[in-house]
Structures are given as structure tokens and as C-alpha cells.
TIVO-2410 file (N, C-alpha, C; in nm, 3 decimals):
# residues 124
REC num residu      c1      c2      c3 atome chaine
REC   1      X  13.913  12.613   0.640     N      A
REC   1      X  13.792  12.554   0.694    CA      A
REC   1      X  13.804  12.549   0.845     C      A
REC   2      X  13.682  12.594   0.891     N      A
REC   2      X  13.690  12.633   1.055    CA      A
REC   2      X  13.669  12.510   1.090     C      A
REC   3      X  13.699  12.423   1.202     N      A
REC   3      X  13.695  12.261   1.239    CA      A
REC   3      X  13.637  12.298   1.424     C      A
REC   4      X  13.674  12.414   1.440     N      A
REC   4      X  13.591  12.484   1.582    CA      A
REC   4      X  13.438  12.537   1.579     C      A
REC   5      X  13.360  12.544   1.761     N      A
REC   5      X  13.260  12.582   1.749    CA      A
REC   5      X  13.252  12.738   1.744     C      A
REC   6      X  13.339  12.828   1.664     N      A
REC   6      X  13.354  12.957   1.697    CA      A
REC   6      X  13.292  12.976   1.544     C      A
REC   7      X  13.223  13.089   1.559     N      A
REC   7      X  13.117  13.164   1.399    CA      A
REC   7      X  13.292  13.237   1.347     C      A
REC   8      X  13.253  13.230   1.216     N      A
REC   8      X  13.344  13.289   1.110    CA      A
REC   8      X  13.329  13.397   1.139     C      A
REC   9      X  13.485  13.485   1.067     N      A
REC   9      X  13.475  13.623   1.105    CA      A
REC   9      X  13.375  13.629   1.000     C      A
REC  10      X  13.309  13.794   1.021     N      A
REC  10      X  13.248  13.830   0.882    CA      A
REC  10      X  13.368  13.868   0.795     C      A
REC  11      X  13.293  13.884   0.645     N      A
REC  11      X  13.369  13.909   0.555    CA      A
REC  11      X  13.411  14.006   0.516     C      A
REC  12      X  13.572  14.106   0.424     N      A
REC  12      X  13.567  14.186   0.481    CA      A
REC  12      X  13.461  14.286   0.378     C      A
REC  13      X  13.502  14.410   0.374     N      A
REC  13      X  13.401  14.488   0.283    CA      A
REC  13      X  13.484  14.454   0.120     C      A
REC  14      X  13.405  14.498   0.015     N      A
REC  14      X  13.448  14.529  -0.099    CA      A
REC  14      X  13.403  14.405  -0.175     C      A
REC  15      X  13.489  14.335  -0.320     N      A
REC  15      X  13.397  14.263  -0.405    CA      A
REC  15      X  13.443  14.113  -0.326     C      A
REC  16      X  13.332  14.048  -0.376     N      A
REC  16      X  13.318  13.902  -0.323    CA      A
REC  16      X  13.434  13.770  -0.385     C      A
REC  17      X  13.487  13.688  -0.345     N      A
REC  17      X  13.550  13.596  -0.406    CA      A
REC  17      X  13.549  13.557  -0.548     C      A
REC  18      X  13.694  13.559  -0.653     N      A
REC  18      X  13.624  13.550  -0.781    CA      A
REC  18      X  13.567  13.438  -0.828     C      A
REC  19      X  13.501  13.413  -0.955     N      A
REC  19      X  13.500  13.266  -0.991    CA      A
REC  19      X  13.555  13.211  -1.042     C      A
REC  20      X  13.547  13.057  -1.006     N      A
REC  20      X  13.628  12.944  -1.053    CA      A
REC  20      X  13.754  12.981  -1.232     C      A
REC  21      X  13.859  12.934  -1.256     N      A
REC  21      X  13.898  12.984  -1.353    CA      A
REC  21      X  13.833  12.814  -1.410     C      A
REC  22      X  13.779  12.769  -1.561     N      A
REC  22      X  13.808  12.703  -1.630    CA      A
REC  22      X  13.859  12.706  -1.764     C      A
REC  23      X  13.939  12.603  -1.796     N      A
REC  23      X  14.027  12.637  -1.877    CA      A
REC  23      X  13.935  12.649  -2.041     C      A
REC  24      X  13.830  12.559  -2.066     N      A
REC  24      X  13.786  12.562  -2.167    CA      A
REC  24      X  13.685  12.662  -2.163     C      A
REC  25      X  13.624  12.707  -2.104     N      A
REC  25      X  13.537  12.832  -2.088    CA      A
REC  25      X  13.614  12.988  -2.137     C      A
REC  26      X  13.756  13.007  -2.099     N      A
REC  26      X  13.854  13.088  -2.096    CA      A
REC  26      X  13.903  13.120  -2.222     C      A
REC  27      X  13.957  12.958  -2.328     N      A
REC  27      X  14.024  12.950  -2.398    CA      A
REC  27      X  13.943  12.917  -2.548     C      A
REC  28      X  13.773  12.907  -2.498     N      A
REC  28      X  13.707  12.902  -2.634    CA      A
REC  28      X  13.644  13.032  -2.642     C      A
REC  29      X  13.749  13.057  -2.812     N      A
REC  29      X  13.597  13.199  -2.824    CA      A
REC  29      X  13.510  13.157  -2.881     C      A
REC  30      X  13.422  13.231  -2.926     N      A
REC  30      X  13.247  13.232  -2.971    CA      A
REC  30      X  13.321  13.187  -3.125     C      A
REC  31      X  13.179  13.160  -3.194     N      A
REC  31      X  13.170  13.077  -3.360    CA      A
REC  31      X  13.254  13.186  -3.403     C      A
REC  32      X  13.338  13.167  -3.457     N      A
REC  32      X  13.432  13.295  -3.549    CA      A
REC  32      X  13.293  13.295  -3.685     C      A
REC  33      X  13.305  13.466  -3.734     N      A
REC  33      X  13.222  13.454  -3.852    CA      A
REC  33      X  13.303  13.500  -3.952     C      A
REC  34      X  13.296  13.477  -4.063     N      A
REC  34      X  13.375  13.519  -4.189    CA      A
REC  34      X  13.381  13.682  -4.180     C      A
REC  35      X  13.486  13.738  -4.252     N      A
REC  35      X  13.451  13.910  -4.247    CA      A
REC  35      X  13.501  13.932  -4.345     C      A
REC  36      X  13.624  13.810  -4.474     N      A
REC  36      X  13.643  13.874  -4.567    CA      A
REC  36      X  13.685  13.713  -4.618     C      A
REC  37      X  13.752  13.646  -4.714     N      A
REC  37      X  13.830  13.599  -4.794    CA      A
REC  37      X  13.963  13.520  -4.711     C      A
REC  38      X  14.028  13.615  -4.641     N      A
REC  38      X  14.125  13.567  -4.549    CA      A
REC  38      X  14.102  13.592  -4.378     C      A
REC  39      X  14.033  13.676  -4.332     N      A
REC  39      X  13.997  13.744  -4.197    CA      A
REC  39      X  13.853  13.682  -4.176     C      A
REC  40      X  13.823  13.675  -4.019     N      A
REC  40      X  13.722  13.649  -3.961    CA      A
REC  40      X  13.715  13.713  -3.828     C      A
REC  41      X  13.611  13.751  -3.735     N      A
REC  41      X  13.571  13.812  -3.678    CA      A
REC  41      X  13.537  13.699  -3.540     C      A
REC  42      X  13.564  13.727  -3.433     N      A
REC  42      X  13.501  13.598  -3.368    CA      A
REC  42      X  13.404  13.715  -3.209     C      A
REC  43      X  13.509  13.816  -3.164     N      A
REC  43      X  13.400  13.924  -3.070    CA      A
REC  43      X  13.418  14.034  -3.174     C      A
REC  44      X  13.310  14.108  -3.096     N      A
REC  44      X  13.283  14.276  -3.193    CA      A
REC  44      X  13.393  14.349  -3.175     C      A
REC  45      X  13.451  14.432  -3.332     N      A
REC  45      X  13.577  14.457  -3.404    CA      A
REC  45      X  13.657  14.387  -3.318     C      A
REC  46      X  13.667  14.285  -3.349     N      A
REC  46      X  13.790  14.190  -3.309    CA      A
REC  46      X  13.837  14.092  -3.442     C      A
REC  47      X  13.906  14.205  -3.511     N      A
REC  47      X  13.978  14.091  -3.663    CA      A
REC  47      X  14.057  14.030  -3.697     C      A
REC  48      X  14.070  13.866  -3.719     N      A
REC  48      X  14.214  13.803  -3.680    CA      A
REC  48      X  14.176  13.729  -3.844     C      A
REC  49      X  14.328  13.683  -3.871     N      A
REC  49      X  14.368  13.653  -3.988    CA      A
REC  49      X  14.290  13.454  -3.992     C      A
REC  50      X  14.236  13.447  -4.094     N      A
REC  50      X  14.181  13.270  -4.077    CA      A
REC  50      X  14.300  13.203  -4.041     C      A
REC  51      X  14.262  13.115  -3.935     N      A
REC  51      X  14.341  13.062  -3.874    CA      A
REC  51      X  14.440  12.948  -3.957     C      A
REC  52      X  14.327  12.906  -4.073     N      A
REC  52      X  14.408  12.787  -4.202    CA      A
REC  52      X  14.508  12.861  -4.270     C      A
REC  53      X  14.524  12.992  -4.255     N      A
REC  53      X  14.631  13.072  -4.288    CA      A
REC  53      X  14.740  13.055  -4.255     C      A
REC  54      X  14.747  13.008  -4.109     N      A
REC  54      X  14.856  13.046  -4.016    CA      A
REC  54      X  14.864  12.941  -3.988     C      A
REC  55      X  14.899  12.835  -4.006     N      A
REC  55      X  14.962  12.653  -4.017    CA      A
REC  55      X  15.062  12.652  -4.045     C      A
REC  56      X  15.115  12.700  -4.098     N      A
REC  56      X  15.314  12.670  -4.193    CA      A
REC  56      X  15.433  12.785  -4.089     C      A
REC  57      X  15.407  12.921  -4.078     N      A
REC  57      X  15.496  13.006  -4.083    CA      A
REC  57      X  15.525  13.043  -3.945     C      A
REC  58      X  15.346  13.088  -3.932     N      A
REC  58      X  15.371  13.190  -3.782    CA      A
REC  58      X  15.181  13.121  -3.723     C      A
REC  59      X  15.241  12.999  -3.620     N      A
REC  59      X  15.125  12.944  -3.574    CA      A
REC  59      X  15.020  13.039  -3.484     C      A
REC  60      X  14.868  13.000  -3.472     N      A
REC  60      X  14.849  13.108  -3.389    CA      A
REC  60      X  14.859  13.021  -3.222     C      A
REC  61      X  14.869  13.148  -3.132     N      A
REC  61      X  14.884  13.111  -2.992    CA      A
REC  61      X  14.779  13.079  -2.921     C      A
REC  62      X  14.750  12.988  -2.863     N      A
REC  62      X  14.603  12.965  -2.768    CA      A
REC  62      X  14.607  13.081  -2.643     C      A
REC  63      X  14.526  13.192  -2.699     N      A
REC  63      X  14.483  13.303  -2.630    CA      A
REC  63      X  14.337  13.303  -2.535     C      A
REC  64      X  14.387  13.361  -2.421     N      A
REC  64      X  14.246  13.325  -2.308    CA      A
REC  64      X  14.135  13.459  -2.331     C      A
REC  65      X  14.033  13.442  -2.366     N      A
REC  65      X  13.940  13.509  -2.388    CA      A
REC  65      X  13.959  13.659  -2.347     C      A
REC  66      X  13.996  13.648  -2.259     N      A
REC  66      X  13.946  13.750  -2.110    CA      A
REC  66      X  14.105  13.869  -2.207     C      A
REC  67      X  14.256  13.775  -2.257     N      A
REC  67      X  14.330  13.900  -2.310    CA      A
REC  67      X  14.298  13.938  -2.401     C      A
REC  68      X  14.227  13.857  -2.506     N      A
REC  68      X  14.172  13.894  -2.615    CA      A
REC  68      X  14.129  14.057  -2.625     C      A
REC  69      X  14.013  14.036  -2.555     N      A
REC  69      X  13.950  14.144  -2.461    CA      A
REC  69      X  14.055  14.257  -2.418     C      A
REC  70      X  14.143  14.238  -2.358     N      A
REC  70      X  14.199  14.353  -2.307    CA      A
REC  70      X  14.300  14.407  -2.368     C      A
REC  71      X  14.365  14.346  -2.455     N      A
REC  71      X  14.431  14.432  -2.581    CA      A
REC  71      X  14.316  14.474  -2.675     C      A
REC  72      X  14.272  14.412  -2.739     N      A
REC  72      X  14.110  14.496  -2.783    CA      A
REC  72      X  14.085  14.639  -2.703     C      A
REC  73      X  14.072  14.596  -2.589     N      A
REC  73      X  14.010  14.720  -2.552    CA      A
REC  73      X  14.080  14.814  -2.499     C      A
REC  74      X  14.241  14.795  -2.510     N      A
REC  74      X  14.335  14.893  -2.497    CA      A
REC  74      X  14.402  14.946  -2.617     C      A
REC  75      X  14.324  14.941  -2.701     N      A
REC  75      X  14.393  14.968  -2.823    CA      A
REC  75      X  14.389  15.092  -2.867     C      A
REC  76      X  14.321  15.177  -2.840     N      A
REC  76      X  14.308  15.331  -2.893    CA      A
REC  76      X  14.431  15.421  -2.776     C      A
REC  77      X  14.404  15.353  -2.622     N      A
REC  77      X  14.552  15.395  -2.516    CA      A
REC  77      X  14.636  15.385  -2.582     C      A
REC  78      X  14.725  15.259  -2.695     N      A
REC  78      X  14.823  15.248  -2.695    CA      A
REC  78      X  14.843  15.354  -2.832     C      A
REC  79      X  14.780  15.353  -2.905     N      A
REC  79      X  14.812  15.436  -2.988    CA      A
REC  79      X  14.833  15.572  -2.986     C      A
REC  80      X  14.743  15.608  -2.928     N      A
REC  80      X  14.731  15.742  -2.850    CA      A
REC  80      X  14.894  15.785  -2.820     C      A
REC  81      X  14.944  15.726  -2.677     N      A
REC  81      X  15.053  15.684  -2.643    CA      A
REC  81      X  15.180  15.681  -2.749     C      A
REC  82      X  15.160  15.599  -2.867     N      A
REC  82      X  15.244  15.599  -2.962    CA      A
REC  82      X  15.286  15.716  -3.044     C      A
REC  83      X  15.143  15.774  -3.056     N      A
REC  83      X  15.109  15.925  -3.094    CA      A
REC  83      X  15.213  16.037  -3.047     C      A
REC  84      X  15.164  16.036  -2.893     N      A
REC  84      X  15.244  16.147  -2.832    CA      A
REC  84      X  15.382  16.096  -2.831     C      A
REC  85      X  15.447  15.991  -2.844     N      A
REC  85      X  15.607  15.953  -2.824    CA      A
REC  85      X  15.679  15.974  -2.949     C      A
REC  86      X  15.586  15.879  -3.046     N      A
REC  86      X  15.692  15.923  -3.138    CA      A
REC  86      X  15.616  15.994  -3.310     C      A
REC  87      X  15.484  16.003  -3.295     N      A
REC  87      X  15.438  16.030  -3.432    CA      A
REC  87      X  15.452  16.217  -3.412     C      A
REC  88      X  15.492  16.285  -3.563     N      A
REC  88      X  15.532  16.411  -3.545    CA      A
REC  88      X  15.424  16.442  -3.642     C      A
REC  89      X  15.343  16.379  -3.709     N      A
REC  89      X  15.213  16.391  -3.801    CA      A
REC  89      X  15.127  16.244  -3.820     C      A
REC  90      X  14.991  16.267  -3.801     N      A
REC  90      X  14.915  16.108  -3.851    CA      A
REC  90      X  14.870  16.113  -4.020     C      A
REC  91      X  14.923  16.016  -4.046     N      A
REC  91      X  14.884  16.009  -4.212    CA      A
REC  91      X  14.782  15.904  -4.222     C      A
REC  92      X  14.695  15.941  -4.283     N      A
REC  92      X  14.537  15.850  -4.298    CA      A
REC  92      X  14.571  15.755  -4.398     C      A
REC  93      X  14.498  15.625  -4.417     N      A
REC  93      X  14.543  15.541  -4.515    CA      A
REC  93      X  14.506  15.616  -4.649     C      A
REC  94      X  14.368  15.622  -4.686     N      A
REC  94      X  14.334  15.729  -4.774    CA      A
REC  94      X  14.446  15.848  -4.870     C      A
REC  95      X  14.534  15.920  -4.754     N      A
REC  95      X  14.625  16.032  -4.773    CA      A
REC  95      X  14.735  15.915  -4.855     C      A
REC  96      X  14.771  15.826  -4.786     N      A
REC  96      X  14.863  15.759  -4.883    CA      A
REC  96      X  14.792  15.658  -4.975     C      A
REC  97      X  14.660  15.642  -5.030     N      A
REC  97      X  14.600  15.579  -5.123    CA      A
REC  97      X  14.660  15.688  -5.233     C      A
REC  98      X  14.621  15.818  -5.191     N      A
REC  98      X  14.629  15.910  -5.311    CA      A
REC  98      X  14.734  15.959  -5.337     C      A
REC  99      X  14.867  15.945  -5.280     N      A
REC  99      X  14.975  15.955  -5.318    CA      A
REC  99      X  15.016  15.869  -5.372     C      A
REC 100      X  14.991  15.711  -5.350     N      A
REC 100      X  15.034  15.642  -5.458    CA      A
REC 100      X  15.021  15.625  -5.585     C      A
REC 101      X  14.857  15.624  -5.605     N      A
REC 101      X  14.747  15.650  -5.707    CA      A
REC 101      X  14.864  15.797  -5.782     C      A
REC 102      X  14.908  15.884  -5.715     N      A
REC 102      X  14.923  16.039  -5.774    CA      A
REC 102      X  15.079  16.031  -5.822     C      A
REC 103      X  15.158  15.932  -5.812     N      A
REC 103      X  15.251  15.857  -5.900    CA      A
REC 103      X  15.239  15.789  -5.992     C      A
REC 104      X  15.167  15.716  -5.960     N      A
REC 104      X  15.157  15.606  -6.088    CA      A
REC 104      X  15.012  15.542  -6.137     C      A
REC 105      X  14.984  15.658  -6.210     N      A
REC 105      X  14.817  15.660  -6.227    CA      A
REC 105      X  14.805  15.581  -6.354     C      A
REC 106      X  14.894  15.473  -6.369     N      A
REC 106      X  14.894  15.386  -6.514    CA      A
REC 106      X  14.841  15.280  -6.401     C      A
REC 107      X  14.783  15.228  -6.285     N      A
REC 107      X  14.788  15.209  -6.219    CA      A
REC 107      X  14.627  15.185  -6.165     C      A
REC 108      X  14.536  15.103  -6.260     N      A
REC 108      X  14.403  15.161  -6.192    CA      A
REC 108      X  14.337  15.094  -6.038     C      A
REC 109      X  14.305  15.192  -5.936     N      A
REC 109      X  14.280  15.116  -5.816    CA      A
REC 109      X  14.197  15.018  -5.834     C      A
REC 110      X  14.248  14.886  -5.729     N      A
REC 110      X  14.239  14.767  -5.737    CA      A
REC 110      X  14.239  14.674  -5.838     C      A
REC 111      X  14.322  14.700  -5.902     N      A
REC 111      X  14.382  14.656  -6.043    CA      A
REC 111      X  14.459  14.496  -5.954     C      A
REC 112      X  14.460  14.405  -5.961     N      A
REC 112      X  14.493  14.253  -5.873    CA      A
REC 112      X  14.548  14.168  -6.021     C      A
REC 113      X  14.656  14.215  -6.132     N      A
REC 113      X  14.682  14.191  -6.219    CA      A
REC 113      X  14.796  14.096  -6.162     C      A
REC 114      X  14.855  14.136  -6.079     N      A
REC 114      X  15.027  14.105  -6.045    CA      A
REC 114      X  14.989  13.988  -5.907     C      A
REC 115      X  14.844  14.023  -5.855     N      A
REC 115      X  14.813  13.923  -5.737    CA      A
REC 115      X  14.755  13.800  -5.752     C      A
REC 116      X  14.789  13.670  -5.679     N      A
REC 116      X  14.728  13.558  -5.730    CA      A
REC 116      X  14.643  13.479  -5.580     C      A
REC 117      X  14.597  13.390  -5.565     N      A
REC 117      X  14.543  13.318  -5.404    CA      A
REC 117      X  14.653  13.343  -5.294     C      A
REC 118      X  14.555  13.338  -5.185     N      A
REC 118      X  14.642  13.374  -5.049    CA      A
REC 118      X  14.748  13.270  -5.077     C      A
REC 119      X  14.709  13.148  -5.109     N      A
REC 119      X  14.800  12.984  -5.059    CA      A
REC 119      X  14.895  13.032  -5.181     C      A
REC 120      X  14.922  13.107  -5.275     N      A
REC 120      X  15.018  13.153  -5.363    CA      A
REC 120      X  14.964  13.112  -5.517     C      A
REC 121      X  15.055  13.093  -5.595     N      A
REC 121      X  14.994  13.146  -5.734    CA      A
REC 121      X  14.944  12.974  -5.775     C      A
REC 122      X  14.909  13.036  -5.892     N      A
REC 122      X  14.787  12.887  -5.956    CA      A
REC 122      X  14.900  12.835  -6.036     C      A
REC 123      X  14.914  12.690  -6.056     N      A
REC 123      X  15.002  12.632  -6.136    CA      A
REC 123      X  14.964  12.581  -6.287     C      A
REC 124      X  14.987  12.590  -6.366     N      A
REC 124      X  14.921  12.581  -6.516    CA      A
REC 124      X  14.863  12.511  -6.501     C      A
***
């Protein structure tokens, strides 16, 4: 703050001062919406596991909007990346649906015989 009668320099070229950081603006995302049973959606393709999931084992981290965002939107770079380093072929989920299916075809897809609730099995 200038406390003299001398005019401010001008400013220099390029973008203007950023804005204010607040913390709850940052650290709340938007209404999460359901997207399945266990997953919910809170920005576009952005899919995270329901959070009542993740209470006991592996808590989730209070993430600031803005990284959310930027792993999101670096996500096809990194793979890419992963691609050229170490993948020597990409196998589609599909390609290994039908290899499993092409073992053990006693086996009918989505057969949930052996599976019980996320929170674990039902008690008599």
C-alpha cells in the first residue's frame, strides 16, 4: 500500500491478480448423484465409490475441487504415457469378459450366486 503522493506504477501486462482462495468454496463439490448401488457421480465422468463405503478401511481424503478436476482431466495423458512405457498390447475389458466366459461357460454371465451386499453377507 502506497502511503505517498506518487500514482502507482501501472500494472504489468498479462493475467490479472488471482481470486481470493476459500476454503469451503474449494473443498465442497456439487450434490453427488447416485450412478449405481455403490458409486456416485458428483462432476461429469467423475466416479467415486459412496462415500458410506469408505468409513472402516480406507477413509476418503478431503479433496479441493480444483484437483479433482485435474487428475480427471489428466487422465487419458497418463495412460497414454503408461501405454508407451510399459503396455506391449491393450486388452479391452470385453476381450477378457470372453476369455473368461470361454473357460468356464458352466458359468452364466452375471450369475451373483457366490455374491452377497457390499456391507458383506446376510446373517440367517
Amino acid at each position: 500500500m502506497r502511503t505517498d503522493d506518487r500514482p502507482a506504477a501501472p500494472a504489468p501486462p498479462g493475467p490479472a491478480a488471482t481470486a481470493p482462495y476459500r476454503f469451503a468454496e474449494q473443498h465442497t463439490p456439487p450434490a453427488p448423484v447416485r450412478a449405481s448401488e455403490v458409486a456416485q457421480t458428483t462432476f461429469e465422468h467423475v466416479y467415486e465409490v459412496d462415500p458410506r463405503l469408505m468409513q472402516e478401511h480406507v477413509l476418503q481424503q478431503v479433496f479441493p475441487n480444483w484437483d479433482t478436476l485435474r487428475i480427471m482431466r489428466s487422465r487419458h495423458d497418463h495412460l497414454a504415457w503408461m501405454h508407451r512405457h510399459f503396455a506391449h498390447r491393450v486388452v479391452t475389458g470385453s476381450e477378457l469378459l470372453a476369455e473368461v466366459e470361454a473357460e468356464d461357460p458352466g458359468i452364466p454371465q452375471g450369475s451373483e450366486s457366490d455374491t452377497g451386499p457390499i456391507s458383506g453377507p446376510v446373517a440367517p
